[in-house]
Phi, psi and omega in degrees: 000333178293328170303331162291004193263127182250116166257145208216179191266130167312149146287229156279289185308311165284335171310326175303316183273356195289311199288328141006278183322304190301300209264002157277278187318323195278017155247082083281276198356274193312320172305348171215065182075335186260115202264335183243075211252133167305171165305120169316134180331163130297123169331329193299305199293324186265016162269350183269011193250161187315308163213154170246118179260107176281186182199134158088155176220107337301175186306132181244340200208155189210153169214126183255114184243156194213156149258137192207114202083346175099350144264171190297138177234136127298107190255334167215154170216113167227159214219107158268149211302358180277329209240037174266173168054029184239014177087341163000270176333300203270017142297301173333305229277344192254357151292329184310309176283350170290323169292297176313303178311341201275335202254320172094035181290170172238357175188158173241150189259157153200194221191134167205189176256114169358291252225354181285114191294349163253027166221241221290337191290338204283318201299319176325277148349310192269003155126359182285145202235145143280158181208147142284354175272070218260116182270195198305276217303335162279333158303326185271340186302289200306315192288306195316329183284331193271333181280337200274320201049091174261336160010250146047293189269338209162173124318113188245157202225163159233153222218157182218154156208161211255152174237124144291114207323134159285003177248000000 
């Protein structure tokens, strides 16, 4: 089924709907306890990120990417919880890399929580590594999460995947 999922750069009309997306995923958090999760982005803020990559009509999945370091960051990737386990996700995670690879990245980055079984094991499974190997902008993220005391909720790790001509 993942081969049918066409992921596209968001629109204006999707931007709208991102944030849904967003405050739907974020109960699994509260299901597992963490009750003081910021607010979902605003379309406004996530039109302002380097690209938003969408999934689904209406939108079911999202990926928010920045640049960072002269490479590609993954800064959110939510899946709403009605559209998990359809492939959503590991379509995002393989435009992200594709995107990049296009741009001329040498990788993509993200910040997640250790030990959460959909945040670093999924990725882990999708080709992501943890790494020290933080240049300045990733490095100022991580301090940004720990001054945030995103702590707090896990371990938090920063994770990588080195990107490769997609064809």
């Amino acid at each position: 089924m993942a081969e049918s999922i066409v992921v596209r750069v968001a629109s204006a009309g999707d931007l709208l709907a991102v944030p849904a997306v967003e405050e739907a995923a974020d109960r699994l958090f509260r299901d597992r306890g963490v009750r003081d999760l910021p607010p979902a982005a605003p379309a406004a803020a996530r039109a302002e990120a380097w690209r938003v990559l969408v999934a689904g009509r209406p939108v079911q999945g999202f990926a928010v990417l920045e640049r960072v370091d002269g490479d590609a960051h993954l800064e959110q990737l939510s899946v709403h919880p009605a559209a998990m386990r359809q492939g959503i996700g590991a379509a995002l995670l393989r435009a992200s890399v594709s995107l990049a690879w296009a741009v001329g990245a040498r990788r993509v980055s993200l910040l997640t929580y250790a030990d959460v079984p959909w945040n670093a094991p999924w990725y882990a499974r999708h080709g992501w590594r943890v790494t020290d190997d933080l240049g300045p902008g990733l490095r100022a993220l991580a301090e940004s999460a720990v001054e945030r005391d995103l702590g707090r909720h896990g371990r938090r790790v920063a994770m990588v995947r080195p990107v490769r001509d997609p064809g």
